[in-house]
Backbone bond lengths (Angstrom), bond angles and torsions (degrees), N, CA, C in turn:
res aa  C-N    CA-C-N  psi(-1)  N-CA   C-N-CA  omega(-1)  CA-C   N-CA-C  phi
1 X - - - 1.452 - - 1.529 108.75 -
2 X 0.931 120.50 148.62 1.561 127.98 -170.82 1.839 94.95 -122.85
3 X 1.262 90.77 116.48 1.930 105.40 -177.67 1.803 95.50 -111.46
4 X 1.014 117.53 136.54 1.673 127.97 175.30 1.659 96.77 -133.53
5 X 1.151 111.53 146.62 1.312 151.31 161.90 1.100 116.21 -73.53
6 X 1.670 136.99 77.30 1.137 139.99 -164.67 1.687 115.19 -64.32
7 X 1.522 90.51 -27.21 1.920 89.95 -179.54 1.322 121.87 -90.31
8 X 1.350 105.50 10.66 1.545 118.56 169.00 1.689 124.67 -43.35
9 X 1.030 166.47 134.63 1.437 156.71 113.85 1.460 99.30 139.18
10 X 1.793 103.39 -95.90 1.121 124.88 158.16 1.130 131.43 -103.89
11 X 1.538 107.29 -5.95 1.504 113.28 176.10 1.799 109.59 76.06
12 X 1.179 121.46 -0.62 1.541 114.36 -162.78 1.465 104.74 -73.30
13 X 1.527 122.87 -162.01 1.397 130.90 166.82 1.233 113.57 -64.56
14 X 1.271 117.88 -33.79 1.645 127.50 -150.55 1.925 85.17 -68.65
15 X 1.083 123.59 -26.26 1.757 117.53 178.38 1.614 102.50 -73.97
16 X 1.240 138.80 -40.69 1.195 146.50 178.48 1.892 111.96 -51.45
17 X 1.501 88.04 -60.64 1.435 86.54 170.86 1.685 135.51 -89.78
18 X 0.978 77.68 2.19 1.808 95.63 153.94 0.810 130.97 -38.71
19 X 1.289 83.02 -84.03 1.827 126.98 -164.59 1.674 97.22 -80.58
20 X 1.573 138.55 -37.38 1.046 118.66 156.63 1.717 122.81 -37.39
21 X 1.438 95.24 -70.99 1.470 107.93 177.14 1.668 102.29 -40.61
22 X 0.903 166.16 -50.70 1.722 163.15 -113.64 1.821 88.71 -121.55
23 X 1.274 107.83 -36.24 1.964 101.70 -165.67 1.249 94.00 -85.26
24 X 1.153 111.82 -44.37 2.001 109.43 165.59 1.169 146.05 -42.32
25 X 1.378 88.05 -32.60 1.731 117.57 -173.05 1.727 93.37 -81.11
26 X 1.367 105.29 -52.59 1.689 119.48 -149.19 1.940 92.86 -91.56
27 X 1.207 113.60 -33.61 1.442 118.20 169.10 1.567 91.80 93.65
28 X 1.471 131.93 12.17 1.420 123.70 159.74 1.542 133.21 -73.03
29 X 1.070 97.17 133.35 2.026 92.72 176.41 1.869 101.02 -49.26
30 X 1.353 93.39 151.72 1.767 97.71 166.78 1.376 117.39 -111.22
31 X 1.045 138.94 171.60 1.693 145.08 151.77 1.745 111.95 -134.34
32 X 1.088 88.18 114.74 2.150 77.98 179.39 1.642 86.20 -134.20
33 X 1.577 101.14 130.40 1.342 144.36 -179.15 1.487 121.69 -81.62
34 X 1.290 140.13 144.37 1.718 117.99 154.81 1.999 106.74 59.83
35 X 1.745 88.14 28.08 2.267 75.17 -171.50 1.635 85.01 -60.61
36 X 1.895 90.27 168.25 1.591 96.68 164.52 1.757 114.57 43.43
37 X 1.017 125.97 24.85 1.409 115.29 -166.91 1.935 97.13 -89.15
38 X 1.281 125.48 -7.89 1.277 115.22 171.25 1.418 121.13 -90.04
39 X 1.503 111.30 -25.22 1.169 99.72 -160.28 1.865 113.64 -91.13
40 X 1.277 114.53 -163.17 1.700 119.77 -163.63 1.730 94.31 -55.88
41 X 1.210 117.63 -63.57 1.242 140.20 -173.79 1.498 117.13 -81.48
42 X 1.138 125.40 50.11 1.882 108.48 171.32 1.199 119.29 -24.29
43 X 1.757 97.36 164.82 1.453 112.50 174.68 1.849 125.23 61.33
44 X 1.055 95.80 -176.82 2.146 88.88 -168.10 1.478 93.48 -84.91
45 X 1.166 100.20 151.03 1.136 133.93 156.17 1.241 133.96 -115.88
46 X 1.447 122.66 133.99 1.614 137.08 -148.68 1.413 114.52 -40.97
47 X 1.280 108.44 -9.73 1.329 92.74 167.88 1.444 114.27 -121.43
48 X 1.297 123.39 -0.39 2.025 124.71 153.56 1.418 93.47 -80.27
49 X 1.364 146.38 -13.71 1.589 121.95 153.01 1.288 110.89 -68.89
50 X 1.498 143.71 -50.84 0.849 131.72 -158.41 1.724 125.14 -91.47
51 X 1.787 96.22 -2.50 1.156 96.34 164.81 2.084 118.01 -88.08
52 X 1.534 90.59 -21.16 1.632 83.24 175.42 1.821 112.19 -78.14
53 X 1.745 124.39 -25.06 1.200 113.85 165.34 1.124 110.28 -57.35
54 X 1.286 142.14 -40.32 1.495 145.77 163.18 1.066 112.18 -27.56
55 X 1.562 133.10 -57.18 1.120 129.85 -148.99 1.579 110.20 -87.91
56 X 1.694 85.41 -24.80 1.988 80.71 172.68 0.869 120.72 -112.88
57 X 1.154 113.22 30.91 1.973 113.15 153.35 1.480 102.59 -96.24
58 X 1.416 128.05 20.42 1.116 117.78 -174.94 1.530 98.93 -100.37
């Protein structure tokens, strides 16, 4: 399983879709923790949900 630290760096989406893209690639389950936990607004926002439904209809 591949676990990421969402409040890492900058904390933005761009870690979300990453790390989607990488469990996809590698075919591992993910867990990401603390996403967005730095910025004004925590947590996903409607469009880091709709890019990870994206990713698994692929």
């Amino acid at each position: 399983m591949i676990e990421i630290d969402g409040s890492q760096k900058s904390g933005s989406g761009t870690i979300l879709r990453l790390s989607v893209a990488l469990a996809a690639v590698t075919k591992q389950p993910l867990h990401i923790y603390n996403i967005r936990q730095n910025r004004p607004q925590a947590g996903l926002m409607p469009q880091h949900l709709e890019a990870v439904l994206t990713a698994a209809k692929l």
